[in-house]
N, C-alpha and C positions, 0 to 999 in steps of 0.2 A: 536418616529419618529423625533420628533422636536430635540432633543437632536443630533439626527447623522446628521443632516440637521449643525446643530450650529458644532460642531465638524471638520465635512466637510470642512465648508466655514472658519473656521478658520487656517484649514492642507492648504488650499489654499492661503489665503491671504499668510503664512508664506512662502508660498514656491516659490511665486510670490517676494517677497522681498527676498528672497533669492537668485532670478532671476535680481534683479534691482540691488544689491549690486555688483554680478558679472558683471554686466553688465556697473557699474561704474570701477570695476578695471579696465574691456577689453579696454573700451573707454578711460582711462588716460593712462594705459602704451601703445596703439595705438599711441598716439601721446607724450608721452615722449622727451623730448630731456636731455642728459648727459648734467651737464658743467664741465666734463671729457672727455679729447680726447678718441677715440675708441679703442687707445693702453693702454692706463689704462681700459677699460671697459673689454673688451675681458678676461682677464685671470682670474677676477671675473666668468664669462661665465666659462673657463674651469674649473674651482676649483668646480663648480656646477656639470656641465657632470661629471665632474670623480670621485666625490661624491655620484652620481646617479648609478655610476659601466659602463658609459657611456667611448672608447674610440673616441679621436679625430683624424681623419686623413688630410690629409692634399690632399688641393681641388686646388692647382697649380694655385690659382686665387688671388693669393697676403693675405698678413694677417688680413682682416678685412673680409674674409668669412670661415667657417671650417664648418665638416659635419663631423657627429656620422657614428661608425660602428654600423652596426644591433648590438640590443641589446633585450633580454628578458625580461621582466619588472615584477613586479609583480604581476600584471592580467593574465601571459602567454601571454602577446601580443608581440609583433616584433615589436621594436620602434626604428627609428632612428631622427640624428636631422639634423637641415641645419641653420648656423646661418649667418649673414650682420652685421653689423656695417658701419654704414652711416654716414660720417663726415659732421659736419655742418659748415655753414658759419662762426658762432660764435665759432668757436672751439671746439665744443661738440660734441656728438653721439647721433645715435638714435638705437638702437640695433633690430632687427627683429629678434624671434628666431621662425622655421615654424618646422613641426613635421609631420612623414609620419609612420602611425600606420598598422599592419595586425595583426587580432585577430585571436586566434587558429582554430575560423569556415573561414580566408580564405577574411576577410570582410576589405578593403580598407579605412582606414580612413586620412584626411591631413588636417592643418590647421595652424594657427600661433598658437603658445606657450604663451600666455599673465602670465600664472603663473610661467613658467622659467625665462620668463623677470621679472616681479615683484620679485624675488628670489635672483636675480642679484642686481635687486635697493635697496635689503635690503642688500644687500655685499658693496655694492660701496655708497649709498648716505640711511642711515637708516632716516634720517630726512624727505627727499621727500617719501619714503616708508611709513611712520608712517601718513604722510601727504593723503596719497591715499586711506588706508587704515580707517584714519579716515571720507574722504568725501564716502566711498564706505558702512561705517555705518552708517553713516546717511542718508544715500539714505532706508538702509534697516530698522532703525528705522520709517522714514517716509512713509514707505509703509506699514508695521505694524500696524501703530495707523491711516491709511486714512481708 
């Protein structure tokens, strides 16, 4: 008994740092800024979608917004995207990509994309990427050995 007790609580600790790790990517690429204008960023972004089997059409709202056609994924879900690029004061970008899911039972999913955007940071800046990725290990090593 003791043994599934100890096995348990360690499936847990692991999967709670599993949970703080991502939870450090969400929280850096949130707040990201490019020091690339958003017309270098953007087409990092499409090379990504159309990599994914994703096309881009065009949202009549000037070039720093575009949105996916439905797309089947490989879960069988319905997935499209909708992405910003927000120019900043300093001449940089901050990229927002948000995601509107229906799974094959019909079920409404939306939210921002932090792994598409982190996917981007490793196209356009691999430095600040490897940078994110290594504070978001040690969030999950330190949650591991607490």
């Amino acid at each position: 008994m003791l043994f599934v007790i100890v096995v348990h609580s360690l499936g847990c600790s692991y999967f709670q740092a599993a949970g703080e790790k991502n939870r450090v990517i969400r929280m850096e690429m949130e707040r990201y800024v490019y020091d690339e204008p958003c017309e270098r960023v953007f087409p990092e972004l499409r090379q990504v979608l159309f990599q994914d089997g994703y096309a881009v059409r065009n949202t009549g709202e000037g070039g720093m917004t575009l949105e996916t056609e439905w797309t089947r994924d490989r879960s069988d879900n319905d997935r499209r995207y909708l992405a910003q690029g927000i120019a900043t004061q300093s001449q940089g970008c901050q990229l927002r990509v948000s995601f509107e899911q229906i799974s094959a039972a019909g079920n409404r999913q939306s939210g921002r994309d932090t792994d598409m955007e982190l996917r981007v940071l490793q196209r356009v800046d691999p430095t600040d990427h490897a940078e994110i990725l290594r504070k978001a290990e040690a969030a999950y090593q330190a949650s591991v050995s607490s």
